[in-house]
N, C-alpha and C positions, 0 to 999 in steps of 0.2 A: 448555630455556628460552631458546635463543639466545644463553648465554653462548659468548663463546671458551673454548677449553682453558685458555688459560694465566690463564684470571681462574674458573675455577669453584674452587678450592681457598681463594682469600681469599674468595669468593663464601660458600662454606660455616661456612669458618670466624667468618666475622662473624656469618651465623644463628646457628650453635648458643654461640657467644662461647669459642672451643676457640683450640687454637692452631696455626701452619698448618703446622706439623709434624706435629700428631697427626690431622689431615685428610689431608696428604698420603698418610698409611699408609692412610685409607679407601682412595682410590682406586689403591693400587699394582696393576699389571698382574699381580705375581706374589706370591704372599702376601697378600692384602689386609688389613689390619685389621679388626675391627668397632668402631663408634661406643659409647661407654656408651649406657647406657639416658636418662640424662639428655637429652643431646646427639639420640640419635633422637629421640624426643618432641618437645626444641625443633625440631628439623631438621622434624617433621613439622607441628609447629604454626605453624610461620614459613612453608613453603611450602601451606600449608593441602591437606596431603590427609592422608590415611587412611595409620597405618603400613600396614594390609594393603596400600592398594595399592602401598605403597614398596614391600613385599618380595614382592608378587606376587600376594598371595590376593584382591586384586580388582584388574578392571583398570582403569585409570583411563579414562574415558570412559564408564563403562557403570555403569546404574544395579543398584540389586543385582536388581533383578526380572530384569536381562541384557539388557535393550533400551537402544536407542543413545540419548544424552541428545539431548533436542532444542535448535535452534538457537538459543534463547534463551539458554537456560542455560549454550552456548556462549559465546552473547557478555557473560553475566555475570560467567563464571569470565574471561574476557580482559580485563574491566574491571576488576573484582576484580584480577586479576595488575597490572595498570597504575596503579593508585591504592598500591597496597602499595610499588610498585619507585620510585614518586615520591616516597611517605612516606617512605623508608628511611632518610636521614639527618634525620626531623626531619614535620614537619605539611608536605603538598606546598602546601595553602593554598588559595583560595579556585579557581573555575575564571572565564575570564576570553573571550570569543572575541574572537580578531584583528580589527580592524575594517577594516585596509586593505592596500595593499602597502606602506607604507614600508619594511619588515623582511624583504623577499623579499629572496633564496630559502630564508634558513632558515623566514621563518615566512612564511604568506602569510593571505590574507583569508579569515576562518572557521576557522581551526585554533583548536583551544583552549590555552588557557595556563593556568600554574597558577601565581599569585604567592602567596608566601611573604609575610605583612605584617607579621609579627611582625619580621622585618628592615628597616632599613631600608640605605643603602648600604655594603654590606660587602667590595665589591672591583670590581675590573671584570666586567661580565655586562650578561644585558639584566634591565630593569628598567618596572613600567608604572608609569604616572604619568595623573592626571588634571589637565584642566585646564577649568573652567569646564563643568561636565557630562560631557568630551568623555573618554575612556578611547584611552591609544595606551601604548608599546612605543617604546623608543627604549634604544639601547645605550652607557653610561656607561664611557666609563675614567679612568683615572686619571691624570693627570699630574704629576709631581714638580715641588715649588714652586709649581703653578699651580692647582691643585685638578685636579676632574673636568671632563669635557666630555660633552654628551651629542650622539648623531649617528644616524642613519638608515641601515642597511647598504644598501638600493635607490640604488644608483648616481647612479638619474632625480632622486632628492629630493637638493636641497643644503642639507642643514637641518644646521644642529651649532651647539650653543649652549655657550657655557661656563659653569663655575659663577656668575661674578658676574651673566651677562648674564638666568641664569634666576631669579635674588633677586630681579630686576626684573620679572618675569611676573607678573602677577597672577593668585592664583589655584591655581598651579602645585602642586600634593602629587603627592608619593610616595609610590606606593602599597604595593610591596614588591619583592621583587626575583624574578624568574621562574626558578621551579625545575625546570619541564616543559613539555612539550606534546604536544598527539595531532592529527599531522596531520590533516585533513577536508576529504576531496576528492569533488565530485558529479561523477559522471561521468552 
């Protein structure tokens, strides 16, 4: 799944909701543990496959008939994994596309976003917001004593507003705060 080593153990043990000692005995080099029966089941239904294929009696990729899944289904099962890894603490939230560079190089024009609106500012991060129809992406921190400020990581744009100055915008809502994104690049 592209985790690191040193994160699949808390990785696990939050699926199956264990503790990261009795995960770590899964994966010992010598002696391994086995998982309860509980714990597999959840472990199999969080990462949505088939205990056979966990323990080997089918393999993953291949339909039971023994032919190779076609490329759709590919790219289901990769959506599927990416919607689930953005839900994971919580609803990832509506999907949103970038409308410009303000936000490059993390985000650029046509990636998609996923904001969370059931929040609204809950710490430093990026955040969209609309304003008078228009949907954008602007990154809010937080300043001591002074409130928030909001700002444009694209070097080119010298846009940053502060809290008071945006009470003044007509118009201005917050939409929720951005939990994810899937870069989208045409080549």
């Amino acid at each position: 799944m592209g985790l690191p080593a040193d994160r699949r153990v808390s990785f696990v043990a939050d699926l199956t909701g264990r503790a990261a000692q009795t995960v770590r005995r899964w994966f010992a080099g010598s002696d391994p543990g086995l998982p309860d029966l509980r714990s597999f089941a959840r472990l199999c239904s969080e990462l949505d496959i088939s205990a056979d294929e966990v323990i080997g009696l089918d393999r993953a990729g291949q339909t039971h008939a023994g032919t190779s899944e076609g490329p759709l289904l590919e790219v289901a099962r990769c959506v599927h994994a990416m919607a689930r890894e953005l839900g994971w603490k919580g609803q990832p939230g509506g999907a949103l596309r970038v409308p410009g560079d303000e936000m490059a190089p993390q985000l650029r024009e046509g990636d998609l976003v996923f904001v969370d609106e059931a929040k609204g500012f809950i710490g430093n991060g990026l955040y969209a917001f609309e304003c008078q129809g228009q949907f954008f992406i602007r990154r809010l921190e937080q300043q001591l004593g002074r409130g928030w400020r909001m700002k444009c990581d694209n070097k080119a744009y010298d846009s940053e507003l502060d809290e008071a100055s945006a009470a003044e915008v007509p118009g201005l809502r917050l939409l929720g705060s951005v939990r994810g994104t899937i870069a989208m690049r045409i080549f």
